[in-house]
N, C-alpha and C positions, 0 to 999 in steps of 0.2 A: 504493500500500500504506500502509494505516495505521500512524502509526509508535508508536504504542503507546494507552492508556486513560485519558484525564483525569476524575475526578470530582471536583464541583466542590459543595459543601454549605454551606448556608446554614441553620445549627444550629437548633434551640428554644431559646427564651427562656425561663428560669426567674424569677419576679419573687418577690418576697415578699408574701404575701396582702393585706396593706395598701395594696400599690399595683398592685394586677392589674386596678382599674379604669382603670391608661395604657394599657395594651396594646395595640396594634395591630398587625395585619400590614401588611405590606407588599411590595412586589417587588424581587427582590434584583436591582437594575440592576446594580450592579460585579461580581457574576458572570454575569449575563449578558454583559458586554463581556469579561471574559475567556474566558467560552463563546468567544467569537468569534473569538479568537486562538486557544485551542485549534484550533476547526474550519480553522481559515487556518493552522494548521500542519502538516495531518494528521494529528490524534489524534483518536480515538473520545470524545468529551467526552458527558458528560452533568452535568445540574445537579439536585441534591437539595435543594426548597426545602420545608424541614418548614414553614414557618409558610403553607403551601397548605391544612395539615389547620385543622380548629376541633378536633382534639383538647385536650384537658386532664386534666392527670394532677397529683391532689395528692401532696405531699413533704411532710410535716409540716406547717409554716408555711410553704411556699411550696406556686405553683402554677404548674404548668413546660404552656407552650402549645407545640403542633405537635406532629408526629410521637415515636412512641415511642424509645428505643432499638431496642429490637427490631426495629420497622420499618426502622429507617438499617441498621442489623444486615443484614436480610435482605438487602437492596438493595446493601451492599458487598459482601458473599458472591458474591452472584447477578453483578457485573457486573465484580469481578474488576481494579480500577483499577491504575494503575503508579505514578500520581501521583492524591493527595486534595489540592486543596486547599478549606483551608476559610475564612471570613470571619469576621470580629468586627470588626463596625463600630462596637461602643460599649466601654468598659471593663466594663462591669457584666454584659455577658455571656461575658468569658472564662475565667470557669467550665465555661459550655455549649461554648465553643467546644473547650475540651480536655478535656470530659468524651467529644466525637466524636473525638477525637485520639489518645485511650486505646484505645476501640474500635477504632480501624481497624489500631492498630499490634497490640492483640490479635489482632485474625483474621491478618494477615500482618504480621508486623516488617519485611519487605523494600519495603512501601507504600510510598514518600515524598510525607511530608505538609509541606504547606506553607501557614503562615497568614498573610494576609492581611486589607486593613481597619487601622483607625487603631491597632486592639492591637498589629500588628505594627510600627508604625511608631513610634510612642511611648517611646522608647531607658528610661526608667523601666518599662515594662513587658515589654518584650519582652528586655531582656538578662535578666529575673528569670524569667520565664517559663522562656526556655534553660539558665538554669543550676541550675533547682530542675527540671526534669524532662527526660525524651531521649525524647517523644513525637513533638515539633517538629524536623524537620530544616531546614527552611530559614523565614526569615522574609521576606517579602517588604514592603520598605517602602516608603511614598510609593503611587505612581500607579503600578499594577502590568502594565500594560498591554505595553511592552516590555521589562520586566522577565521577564515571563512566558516572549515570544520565546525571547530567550536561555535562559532555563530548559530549552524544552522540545528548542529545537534542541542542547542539551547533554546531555541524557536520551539515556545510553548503556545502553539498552536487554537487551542481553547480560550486562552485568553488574549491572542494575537500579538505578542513580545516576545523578546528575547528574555530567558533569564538568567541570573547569574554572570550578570555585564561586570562587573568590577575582579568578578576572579578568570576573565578571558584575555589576554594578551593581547597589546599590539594594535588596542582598539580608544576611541577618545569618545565623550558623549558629554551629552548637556545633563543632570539632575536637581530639582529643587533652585536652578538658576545658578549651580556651580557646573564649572567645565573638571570632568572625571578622566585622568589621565592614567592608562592601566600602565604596568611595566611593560615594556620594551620586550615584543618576540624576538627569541634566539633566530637566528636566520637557519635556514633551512639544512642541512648539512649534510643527509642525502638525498639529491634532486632527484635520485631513480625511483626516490617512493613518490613522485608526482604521476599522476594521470597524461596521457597524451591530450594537448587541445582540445576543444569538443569545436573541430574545424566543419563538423556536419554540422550546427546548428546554423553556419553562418552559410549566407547564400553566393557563395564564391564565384557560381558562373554570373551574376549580377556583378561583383566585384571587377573581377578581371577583364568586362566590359567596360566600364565606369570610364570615358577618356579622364577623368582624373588620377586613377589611383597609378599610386607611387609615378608620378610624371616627370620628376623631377629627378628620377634615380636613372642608375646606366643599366636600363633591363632590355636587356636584346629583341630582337623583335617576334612576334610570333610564339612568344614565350608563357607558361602559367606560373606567374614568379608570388612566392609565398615567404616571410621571414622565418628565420629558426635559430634558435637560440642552443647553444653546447658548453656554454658557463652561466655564472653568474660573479659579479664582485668586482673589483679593482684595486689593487693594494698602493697605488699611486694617490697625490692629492692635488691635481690641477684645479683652480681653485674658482673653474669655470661651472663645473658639474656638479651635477645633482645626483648623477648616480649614488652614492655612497646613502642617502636619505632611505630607498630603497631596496639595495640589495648591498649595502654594506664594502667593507674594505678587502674581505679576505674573499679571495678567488677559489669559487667552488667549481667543481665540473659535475656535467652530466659523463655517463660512461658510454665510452664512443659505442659499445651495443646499443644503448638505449637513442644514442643519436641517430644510428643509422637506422632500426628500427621505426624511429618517427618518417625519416625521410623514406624510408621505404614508402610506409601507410604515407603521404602524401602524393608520392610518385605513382602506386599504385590505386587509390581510394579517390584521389582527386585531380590528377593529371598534371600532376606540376614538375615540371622539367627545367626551374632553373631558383635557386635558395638566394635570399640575401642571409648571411652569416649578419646576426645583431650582435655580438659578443664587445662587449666594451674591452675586453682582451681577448679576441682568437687564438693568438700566437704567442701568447704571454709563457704558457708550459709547451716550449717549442720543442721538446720529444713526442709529448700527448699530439702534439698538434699533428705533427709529418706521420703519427700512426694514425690520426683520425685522415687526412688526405687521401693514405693508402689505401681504406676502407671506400672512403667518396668515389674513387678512382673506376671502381667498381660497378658503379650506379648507372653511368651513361646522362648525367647531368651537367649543367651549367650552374655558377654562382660568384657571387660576387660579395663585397666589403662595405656596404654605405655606410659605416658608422667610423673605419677604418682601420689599421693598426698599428703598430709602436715601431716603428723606424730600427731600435734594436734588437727585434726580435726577429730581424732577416735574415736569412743566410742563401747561398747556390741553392743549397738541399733543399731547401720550405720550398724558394721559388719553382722549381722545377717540379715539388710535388703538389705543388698548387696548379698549376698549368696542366701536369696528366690527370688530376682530380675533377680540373672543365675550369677554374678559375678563368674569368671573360675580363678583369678588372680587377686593378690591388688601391684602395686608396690608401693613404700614410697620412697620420694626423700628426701633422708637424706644429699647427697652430700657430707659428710665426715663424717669420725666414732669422729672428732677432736672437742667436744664445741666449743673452741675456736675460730678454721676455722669458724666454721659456723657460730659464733655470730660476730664475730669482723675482718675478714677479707673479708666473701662472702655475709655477713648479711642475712645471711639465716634467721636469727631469730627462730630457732628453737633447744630448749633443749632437750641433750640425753636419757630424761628419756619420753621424749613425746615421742620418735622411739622405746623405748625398750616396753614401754607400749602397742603399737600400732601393734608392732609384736608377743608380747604375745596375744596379741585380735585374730590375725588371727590365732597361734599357739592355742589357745583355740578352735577356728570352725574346723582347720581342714583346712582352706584354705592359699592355696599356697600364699606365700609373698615376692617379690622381694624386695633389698633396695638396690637404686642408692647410691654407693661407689665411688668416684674417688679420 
């Protein structure tokens, strides 16, 4: 028996018309893994991903992409959840994201909604968020994943709450007009006991039509290009990122089984023949790495870098195992052409002789090389 309705939305983006040439969609992987948990709980989940539409709706001076209100509108009415949660993965969108927060508490007050994504993790946002409105019942921070568990396995269903909020981790909430801050979840330590995606809830061949999604990336043509993740963590501290809010300092893996496994079920289940690697370090455990390559090599697939990788972590070997693996693209996050900058103000920790090394490697194969400039 089902034990109750998880809707899971991944909001429209409103930009301001000046900058609505960034736009891109894209696939909301962190709900999709929480999809996953729902279903491994036994709740009816489903996932609302507006930026599937090419809709556009102008607002004065802005221009707000994906689905309408009305549409999210109909679709909560119609499926009736017990729990919404929703995402905001950037600051700039959680506007949108509790403009959906409003609506759903509109149709039922007794909904409980729960936001997740770095807005809710970001203790400057997310305690002002709780205490300037009572949309938001719970905030879920960090890596939501077993957070969630507990969530749902405490959804006491007869009287339509969660219980036992203050002894569940990792989570923030409004009480009595105090903001209630649990302890800090351990971050996850083995990612092989996660669930694969629940990439069937989302309607992917809508996706992969969408002339916006992922437009802006280097995706080959003719391609069903999907993201996928084979760590988590960063033990670096550039002092640009947000990562660390998230999934913390220390670099965890998944086990290149469990990667190639996923990439199978995606190549097989859903037709996707070309991966963006999201890994904020790919190549960071450069033996793990050249043995996960060998395995990819296997696949008969395409993939590429958009997020990039660490200039020291190149050598002949990687390059050349990255090339017979299908690698179409190597970006390097160099983040300035300036030492300086990058040792002593953003602490990149990374010397200009490791970039220039690392682009001659690719300039030796043959293979194309981006390097993040700003």
């Amino acid at each position: 028996m089902l034990e109750g309705r998880l809707l899971l939305i991944n909001p429209w983006q409103t930009y301001e018309k000046k900058l609505e040439s960034e736009y891109q969609s894209y696939i909301p992987y962190g709900l999709a893994c929480i999809a996953a948990i729902g279903e491994s709980e036994s709740f009816n989940t489903r996932i609302v991903d507006c930026l599937e539409d090419e809709t556009t709706t102008e607002i004065g001076d802005k221009v707000r992409y994906g689905k309408t209100p009305a549409e999210v509108e109909k679709i909560i009415k119609e499926f009736k959840p017990d729990i919404v949660g929703i995402s905001a993965t950037f600051s700039m969108f959680e506007k949108d994201a509790t403009e959906v927060a409003n609506m759903v508490k509109k149709i039922d007050s007794s909904i409980i909604v729960i936001l997740g994504g770095v807005t809710a993790t970001l203790p400057e946002i997310y305690i002002s968020l709780l205490h300037n409105n009572d949309v938001y019942d719970i905030m879920s921070r960090g890596e939501g994943e077993y957070t969630f568990i507990d969530l749902l396995r405490n959804y006491n269903k007869k009287e339509k709450k969660i219980d036992n909020l203050s002894s569940i981790k990792g989570i923030a909430y409004k009480e009595n007009g105090d903001i209630i801050v649990t302890d800090d979840r351990p971050f996850i330590e083995d990612l092989d006991t996660l669930p694969f995606p629940a990439l069937h809830l989302l309607n992917l061949d809508k996706v992969f039509n969408n002339k916006y999604y992922s437009r802006w990336r280097n995706n080959p043509s003719n391609k069903r290009t999907i993201p996928i993740f084979t760590s988590r963590g960063c033990p670096f501290n550039c002092c640009f990122c947000s990562v660390h809010s998230q999934v913390g300092y220390r670099h965890r893996t998944y086990s290149i089984e469990y990667v190639i496994s996923l990439m199978k079920k995606c190549i097989f289940d859903y037709g996707i023949n070309h991966f963006h690697f999201e890994d904020d370090n790919l190549t960071l455990d450069i033996e793990r790495a050249k043995r996960l390559f060998k395995e990819i090599a296997k696949l008969n697939i395409t993939w590429d870098t958009p997020n990039g990788v660490r200039a020291d972590r190149i050598d002949d070997e990687m390059v050349q195992l990255m090339i017979e693996s299908g690698l179409t693209s190597l970006s390097i996050a160099a983040e300035s052409g300036n030492e300086q900058v990058r040792m002593k103000i953003i602490h990149k920790n990374l010397k200009t002789e490791s970039i220039i090394n690392a682009v001659r490697i690719c300039d030796k194969y043959d293979l194309p090389c981006i390097v993040f400039l700003y």
